[in-house]
C-alpha positions as CSV (number, residue, x, y, z in Angstrom):
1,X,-6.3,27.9,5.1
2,X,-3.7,27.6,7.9
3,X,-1.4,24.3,7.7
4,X,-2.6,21.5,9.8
5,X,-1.7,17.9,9.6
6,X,-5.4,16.6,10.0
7,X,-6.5,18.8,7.2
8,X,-2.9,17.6,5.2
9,X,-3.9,14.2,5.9
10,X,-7.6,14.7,4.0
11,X,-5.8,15.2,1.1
12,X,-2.8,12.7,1.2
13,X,-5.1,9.4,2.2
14,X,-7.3,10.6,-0.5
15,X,-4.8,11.1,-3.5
16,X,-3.9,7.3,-3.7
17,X,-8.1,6.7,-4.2
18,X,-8.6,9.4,-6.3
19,X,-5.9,8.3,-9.1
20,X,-7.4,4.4,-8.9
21,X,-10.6,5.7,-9.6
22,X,-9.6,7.8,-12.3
23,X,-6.8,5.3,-14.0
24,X,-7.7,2.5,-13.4
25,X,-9.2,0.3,-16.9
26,X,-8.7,3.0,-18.9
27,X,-6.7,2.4,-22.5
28,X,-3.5,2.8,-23.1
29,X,-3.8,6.2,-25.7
30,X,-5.5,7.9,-22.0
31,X,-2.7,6.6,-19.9
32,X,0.7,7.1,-21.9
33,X,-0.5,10.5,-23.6
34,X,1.7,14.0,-23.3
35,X,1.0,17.4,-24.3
36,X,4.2,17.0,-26.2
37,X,7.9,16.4,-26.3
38,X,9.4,16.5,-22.9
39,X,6.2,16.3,-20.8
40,X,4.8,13.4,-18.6
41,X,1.8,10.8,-19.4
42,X,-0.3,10.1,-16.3
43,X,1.9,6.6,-15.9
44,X,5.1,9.0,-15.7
45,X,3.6,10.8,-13.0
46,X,2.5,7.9,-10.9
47,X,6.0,7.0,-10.8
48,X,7.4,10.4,-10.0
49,X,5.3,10.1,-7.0
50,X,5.8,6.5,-5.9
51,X,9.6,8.3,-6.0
52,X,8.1,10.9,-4.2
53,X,7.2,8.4,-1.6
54,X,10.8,6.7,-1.4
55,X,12.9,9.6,-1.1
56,X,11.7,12.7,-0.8
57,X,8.5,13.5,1.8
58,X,9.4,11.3,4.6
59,X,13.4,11.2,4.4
60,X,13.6,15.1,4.3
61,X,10.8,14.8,7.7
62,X,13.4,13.0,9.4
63,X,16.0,14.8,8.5
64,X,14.4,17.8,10.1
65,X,13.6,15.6,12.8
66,X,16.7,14.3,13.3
67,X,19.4,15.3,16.1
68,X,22.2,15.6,13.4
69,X,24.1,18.6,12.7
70,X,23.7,18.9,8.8
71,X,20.1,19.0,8.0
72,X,20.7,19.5,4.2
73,X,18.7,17.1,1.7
74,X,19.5,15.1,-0.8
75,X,18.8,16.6,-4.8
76,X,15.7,15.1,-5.5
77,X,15.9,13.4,-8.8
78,X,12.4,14.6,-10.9
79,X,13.0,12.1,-13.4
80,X,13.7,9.0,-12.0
81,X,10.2,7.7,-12.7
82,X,11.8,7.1,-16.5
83,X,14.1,4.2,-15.4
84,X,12.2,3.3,-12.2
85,X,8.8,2.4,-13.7
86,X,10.2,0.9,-17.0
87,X,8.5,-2.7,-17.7
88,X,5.7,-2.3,-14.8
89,X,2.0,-1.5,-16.2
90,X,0.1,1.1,-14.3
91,X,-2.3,-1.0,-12.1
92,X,1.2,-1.9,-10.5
93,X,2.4,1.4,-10.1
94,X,-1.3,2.2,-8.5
95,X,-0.6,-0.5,-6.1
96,X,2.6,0.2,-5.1
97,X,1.8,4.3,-4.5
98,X,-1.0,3.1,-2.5
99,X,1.0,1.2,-0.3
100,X,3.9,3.3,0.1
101,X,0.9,6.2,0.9
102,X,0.1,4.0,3.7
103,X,2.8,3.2,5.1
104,X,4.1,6.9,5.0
105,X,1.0,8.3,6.1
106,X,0.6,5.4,9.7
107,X,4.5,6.5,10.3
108,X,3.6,10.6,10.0
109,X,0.6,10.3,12.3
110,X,3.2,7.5,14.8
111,X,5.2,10.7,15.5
112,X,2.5,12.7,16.9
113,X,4.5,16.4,15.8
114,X,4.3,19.1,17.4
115,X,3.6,23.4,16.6
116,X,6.9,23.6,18.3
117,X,8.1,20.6,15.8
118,X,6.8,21.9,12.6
119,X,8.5,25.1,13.1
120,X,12.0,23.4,12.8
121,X,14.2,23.8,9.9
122,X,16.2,21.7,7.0
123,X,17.8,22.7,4.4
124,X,16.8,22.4,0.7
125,X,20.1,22.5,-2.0
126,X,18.2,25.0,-3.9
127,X,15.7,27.1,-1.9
128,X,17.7,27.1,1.4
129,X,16.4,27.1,4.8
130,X,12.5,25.1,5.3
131,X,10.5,24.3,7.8
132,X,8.6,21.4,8.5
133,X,5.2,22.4,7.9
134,X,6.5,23.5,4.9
135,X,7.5,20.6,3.7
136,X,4.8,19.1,4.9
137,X,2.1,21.6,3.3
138,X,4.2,21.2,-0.3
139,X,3.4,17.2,0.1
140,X,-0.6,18.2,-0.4
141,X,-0.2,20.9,-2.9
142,X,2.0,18.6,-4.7
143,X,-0.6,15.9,-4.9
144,X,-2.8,17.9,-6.2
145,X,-0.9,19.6,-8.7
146,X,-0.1,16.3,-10.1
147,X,-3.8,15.4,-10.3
148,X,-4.6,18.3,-11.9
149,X,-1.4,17.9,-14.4
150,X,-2.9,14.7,-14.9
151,X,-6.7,15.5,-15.9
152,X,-4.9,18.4,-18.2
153,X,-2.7,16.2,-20.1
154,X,-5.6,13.9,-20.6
155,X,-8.1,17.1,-21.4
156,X,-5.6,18.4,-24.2
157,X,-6.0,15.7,-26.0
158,X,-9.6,16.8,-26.8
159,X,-8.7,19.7,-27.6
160,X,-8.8,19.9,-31.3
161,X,-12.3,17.7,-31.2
162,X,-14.1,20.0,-28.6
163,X,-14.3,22.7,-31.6
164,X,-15.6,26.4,-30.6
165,X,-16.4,24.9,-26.6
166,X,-12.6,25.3,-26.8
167,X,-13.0,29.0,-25.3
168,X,-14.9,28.0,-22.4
169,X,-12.9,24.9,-21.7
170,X,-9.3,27.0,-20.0
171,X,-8.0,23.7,-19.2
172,X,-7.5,22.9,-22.9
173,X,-6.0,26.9,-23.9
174,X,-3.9,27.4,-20.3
């Protein structure tokens, strides 16, 4: 599928929903479970992309969009969720992703971009020169690696229970 912002927009009002719906009310051994030392829970990832949100999708937009010389980003900090989402419970983390979503996702369609727009360049501190649609496009696959991270962390921990179904189930062996 080519990159369009209608079909980018499917996902991105939808990933907000889709984590509510699957989070919400469920106890805390589901939402605070790893797949071992040094991975995330489900709540750490909820507030890696409420981070997301804050400082990485739209600021790096307008710094392509901006009329500024230096287009580099900032580092990204992947694990800022730790001190950012310490003492909050998940239905608040929920809320505020939602909102942030919105907000982010009214201010991306306010700019009505253009081919010609997407097409423009920033520069990332590790992978060099991007354009905006592919910035853009890593925002979706992004959301949905996350979910699926999500439902696989949660799957694993099955995966001694689910006895010889384990061969069929490549979510719990991959």
């Amino acid at each position: 599928m080519e990159y369009s912002i209608e079909k980018s927009l499917e996902i991105l009002k939808q990933t907000p929903k889709t984590l509510n719906s699957f989070l919400s009310n469920l106890s805390d051994e589901w939402i605070f479970c790893t797949e071992g030392d040094n991975t995330w829970s489900a709540f750490d990832i909820v507030g890696h992309l409420i981070h997301g949100e804050k400082t990485d999708w739209i600021p790096r937009m307008n710094i392509i969009l901006s009329h500024s010389e230096n287009k580099t980003f900032q580092p990204y900090d992947r694990f800022a969720q730790f001190e950012n989402s310490k003492g909050k419970h998940l239905k608040q983390l929920l809320n505020e992703f939602s909102d942030l979503r919105h907000k982010n996702i009214e201010y991306l369609k306010s700019l009505a971009i253009t081919e010609a727009q997407l097409n423009l360049k920033g520069k990332h501190p590790e992978l060099g020169e991007v354009t905006l649609k592919e910035l853009l496009a890593c925002w979706v696959a992004h959301d949905l690696g996350h979910i699926a991270q999500i439902a696989r962390v949660m799957a694993k921990q099955y995966k001694n229970e689910v006895g010889p179904w384990v061969e069929f189930l490549p979510i719990l062996t991959k």
